[in-house]
N, C-alpha and C positions, 0 to 999 in steps of 0.2 A: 582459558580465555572465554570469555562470557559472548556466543555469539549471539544477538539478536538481527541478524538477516531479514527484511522482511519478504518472505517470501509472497506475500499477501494476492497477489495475482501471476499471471503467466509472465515466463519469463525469466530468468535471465537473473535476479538476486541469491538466487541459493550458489550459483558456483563460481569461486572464486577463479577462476580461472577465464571468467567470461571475455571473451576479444567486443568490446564497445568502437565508438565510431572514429573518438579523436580527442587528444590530448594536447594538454599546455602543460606553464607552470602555473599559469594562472587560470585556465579553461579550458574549453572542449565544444567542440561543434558539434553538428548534427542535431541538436534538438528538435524532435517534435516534427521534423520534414524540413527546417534547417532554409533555404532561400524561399521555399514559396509562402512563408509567414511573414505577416507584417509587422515592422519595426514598434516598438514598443513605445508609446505616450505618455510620458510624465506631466501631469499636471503642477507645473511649477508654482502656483497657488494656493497647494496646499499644506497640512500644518508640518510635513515632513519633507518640506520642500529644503534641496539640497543637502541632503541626507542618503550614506549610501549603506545596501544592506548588502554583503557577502550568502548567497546561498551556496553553503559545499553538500553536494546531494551525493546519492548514490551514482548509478551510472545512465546513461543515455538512452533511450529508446525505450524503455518500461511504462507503459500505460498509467499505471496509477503515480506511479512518481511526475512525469509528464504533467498528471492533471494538477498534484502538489502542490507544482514551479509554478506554472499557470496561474491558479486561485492567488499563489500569494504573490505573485509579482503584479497579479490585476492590482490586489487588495493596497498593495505598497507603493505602484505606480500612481493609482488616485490620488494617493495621501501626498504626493511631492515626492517621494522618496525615489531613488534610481537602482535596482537591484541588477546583479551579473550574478552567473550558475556556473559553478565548478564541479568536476566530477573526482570521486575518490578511484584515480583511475592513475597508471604508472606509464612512463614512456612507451611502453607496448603494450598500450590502450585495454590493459587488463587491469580489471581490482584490484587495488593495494589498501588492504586493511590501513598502513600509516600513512597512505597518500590521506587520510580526512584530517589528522594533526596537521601535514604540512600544508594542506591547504589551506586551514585556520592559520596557521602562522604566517602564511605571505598574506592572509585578508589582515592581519595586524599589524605588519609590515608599512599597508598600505592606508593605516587610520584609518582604517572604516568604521562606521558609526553602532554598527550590528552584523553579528554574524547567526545565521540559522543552519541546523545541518540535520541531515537525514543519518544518523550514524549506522554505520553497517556492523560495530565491533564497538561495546561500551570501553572495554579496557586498551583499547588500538587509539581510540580516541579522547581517552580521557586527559593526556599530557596537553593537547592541543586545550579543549574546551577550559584545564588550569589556569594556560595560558591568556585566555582571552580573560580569565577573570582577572589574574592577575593586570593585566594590563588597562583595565575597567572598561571592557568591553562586553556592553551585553551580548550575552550569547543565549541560543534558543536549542531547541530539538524537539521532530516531531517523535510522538512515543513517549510516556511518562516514566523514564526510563532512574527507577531510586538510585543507583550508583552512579548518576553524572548530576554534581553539582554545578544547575546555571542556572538563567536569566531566569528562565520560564520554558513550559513543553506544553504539546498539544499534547494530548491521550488521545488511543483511536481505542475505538468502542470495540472491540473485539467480541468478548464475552458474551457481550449485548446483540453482536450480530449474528454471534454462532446462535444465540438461543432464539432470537427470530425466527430463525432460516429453520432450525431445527421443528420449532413448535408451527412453522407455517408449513412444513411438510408433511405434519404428521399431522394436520388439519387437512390435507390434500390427498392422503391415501384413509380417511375416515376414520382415526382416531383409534384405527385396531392394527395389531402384524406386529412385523418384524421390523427392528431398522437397524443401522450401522455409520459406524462414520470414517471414510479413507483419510487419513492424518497427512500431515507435511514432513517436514524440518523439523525436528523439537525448538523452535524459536519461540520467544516470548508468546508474540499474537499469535501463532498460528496456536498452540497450546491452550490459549487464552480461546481462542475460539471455536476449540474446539471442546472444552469446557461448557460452554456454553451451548454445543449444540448435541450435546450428551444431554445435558438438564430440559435443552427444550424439547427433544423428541420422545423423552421421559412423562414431562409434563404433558404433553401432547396426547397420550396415552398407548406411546408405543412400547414395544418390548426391545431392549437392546441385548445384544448378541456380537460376536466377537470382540476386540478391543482394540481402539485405534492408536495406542502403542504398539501395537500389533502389525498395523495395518497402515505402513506409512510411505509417502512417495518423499523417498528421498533424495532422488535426483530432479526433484521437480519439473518433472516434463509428462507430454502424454503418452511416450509408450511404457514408462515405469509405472505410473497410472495405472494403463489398462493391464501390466500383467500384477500388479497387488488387486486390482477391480478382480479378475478372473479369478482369479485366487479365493477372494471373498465370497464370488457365486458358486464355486463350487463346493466350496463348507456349505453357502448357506444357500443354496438351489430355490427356496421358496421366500426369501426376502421380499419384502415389501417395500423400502425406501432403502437411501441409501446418500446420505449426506458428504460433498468434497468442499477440501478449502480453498479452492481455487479451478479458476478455468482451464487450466490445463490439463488439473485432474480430469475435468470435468468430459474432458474431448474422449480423456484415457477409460474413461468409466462408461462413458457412452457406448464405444467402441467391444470395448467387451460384453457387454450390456447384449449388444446385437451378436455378438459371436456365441453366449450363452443361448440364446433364443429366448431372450427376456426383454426385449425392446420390447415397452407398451404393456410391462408387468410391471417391472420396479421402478421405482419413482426415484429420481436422481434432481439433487438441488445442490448450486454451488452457492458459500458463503463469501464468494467472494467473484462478481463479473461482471464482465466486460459485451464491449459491444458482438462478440463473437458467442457470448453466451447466450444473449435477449434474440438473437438469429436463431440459436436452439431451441429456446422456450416458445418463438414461437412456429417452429415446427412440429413443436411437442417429442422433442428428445429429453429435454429438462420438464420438469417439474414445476421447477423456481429457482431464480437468481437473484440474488442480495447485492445491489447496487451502493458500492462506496461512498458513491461522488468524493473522488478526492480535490476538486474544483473545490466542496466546502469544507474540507481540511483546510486547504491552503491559504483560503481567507480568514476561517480561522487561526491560525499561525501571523498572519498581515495583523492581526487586531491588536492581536499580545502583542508584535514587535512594536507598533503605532502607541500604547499606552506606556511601553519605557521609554520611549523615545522623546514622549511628551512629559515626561516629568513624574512618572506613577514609579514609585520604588519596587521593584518586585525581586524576588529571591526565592528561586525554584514553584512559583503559580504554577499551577495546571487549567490548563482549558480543556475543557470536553470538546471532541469532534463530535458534527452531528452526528445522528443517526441516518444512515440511509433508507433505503426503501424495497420494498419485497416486489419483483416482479411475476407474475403467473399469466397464463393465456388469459384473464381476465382483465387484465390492464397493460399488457403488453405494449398495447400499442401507442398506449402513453409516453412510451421511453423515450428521452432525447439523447441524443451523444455528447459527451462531454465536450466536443467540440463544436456543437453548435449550440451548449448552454453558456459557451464563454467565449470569445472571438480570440484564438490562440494567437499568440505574439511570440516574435522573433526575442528571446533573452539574450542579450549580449550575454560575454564569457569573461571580457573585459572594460573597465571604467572609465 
């Protein structure tokens, strides 16, 4: 079975077993902070007015997925259109690889106009996404994912962002040394991005040293983290950088970082962070942090849905998600939070 998990940030996607907030047949509560967010505005005047979109996401409380929902239900709510979030989640508020088919099947159920989904499992959820075609219901997915035939997919830049991060790192410790990169999940992106920050700390002009097939956190959290981090300091004692895929490595790397007696020698960059990371960067534990904005995934994903919706014929399009942005002590404090770059809104769960 072909997993694509994105583990992309901390959190809570890599294990299936995760206990989330709350379940339906149809949705799931808790999003986002869940009553202190304001109810969502549809502007009924526009070109997708009364038009409804089925979002079946992953599971509840994950930062970048959070920011997803957000962007595309801003992007969708302007248009006229009315979107609800469902989570691929089983009556004991845990992942269910088939809970994404059956949640596509009750949004067909229920003639909705579009369905978009975060898939956690290409082949878990490929019955479901037949279905909606079958049924000629566009259907979306972020991730440019070749073995799910639908509407249209957002691609996230992975590759693009690993070599960012990579080649702005190794601009940061002057273009000479050692570096390394702690790996994820063998998932699609996080491979993909870590592809890419092999080539950029390469091009950068660094020297690479162990192998981050090697060197992978595969429970996705930070004390797994920091004992593959340890592990890597003590082969490699005189590193110079040292690239992760995410924030949570990120906490686990730092951590050992100080237990080696290398805080403020090696240079640690995550390619993938959050507002916990840019609080590192500018304490100066981080190096640099590669900013998603998944706020402009999500609108990107709104756009594609709004051009089939208006009559553009599409059959597996791909849209590029933007690229985001490199943070360092030099512009730090430019950073906004995702939540104050969009006025988060209460998703309903149901229509």
């Amino acid at each position: 079975m072909k997993r694509i998990l994105s583990a992309l940030v901390t959190g809570g996607l890599a294990a299936l077993s995760l206990t989330a907030c709350a379940t339906g047949s149809t949705g799931s509560a808790g999003q986002e902070g869940g009553t202190d967010l304001k109810q969502a505005q549809v502007d009924t005047a526009g070109p997708l007015s009364g038009k409804r979109v089925l979002y079946v996401d992953g599971v509840p409380g994950n930062a970048l997925l959070d920011g997803l929902a957000q962007g595309l239900a801003a992007e969708l709510n302007a248009a006229g259109a009315s979107m609800v979030r469902v989570f691929q989640l089983n009556a004991q508020n845990q992942i269910d690889l088939a809970a994404g088919s059956q949640r596509i099947n009750e949004g067909i159920a229920q003639h909705v106009d579009a369905i978009v989904t975060f898939p956690l499992d290409a082949n878990a959820i490929r019955p479901g996404v037949a279905a909606a075609r079958k049924a000629g219901i566009p259907i979306f997915t972020f991730q440019a994912l070749g073995g799910l035939d639908v509407t249209g997919k957002v691609a996230f830049p992975d590759e693009a962002r690993g070599a960012a991060t990579g080649k702005a790192l190794a601009e940061s410790a002057g273009g000479s040394g050692t570096a390394t990169v702690l790996s994820g999940i063998p998932t699609d992106n996080i491979e993909a991005a870590v592809r890419g920050a092999v080539k950029g700390l390469k091009a950068g002009g660094l020297t690479l040293v162990g192998s981050p097939n090697n060197q992978r956190n595969l429970k996705d959290d930070a004390p797994e983290a920091q004992r593959v981090a340890q592990a890597i300091f003590q082969k490699h004692p005189d590193l110079d950088a040292l690239v992760v895929y995410n924030s949570a490595s990120a906490i686990g790397a730092i951590a050992a970082a100080k237990q080696a007696g290398l805080a403020g020698k090696v240079r640690i960059a995550t390619m993938a962070g959050e507002d916990t990371t840019i609080a590192q960067v500018k304490s100066g534990q981080l190096a640099l942090s590669y900013d998603l904005d998944g706020l402009a995934y999500g609108k990107a994903m709104g756009g594609l849905v709004q051009r089939a919706l208006t009559g553009e014929k599409l059959d597996n399009a791909i849209v590029q998600a933007p690229l985001g942005r490199i943070y360092t002590k030099d512009n730090v404090a430019d950073y906004v939070p995702w939540t104050k770059r969009l006025n988060y809104v209460e998703i309903p769960s149901t229509f």
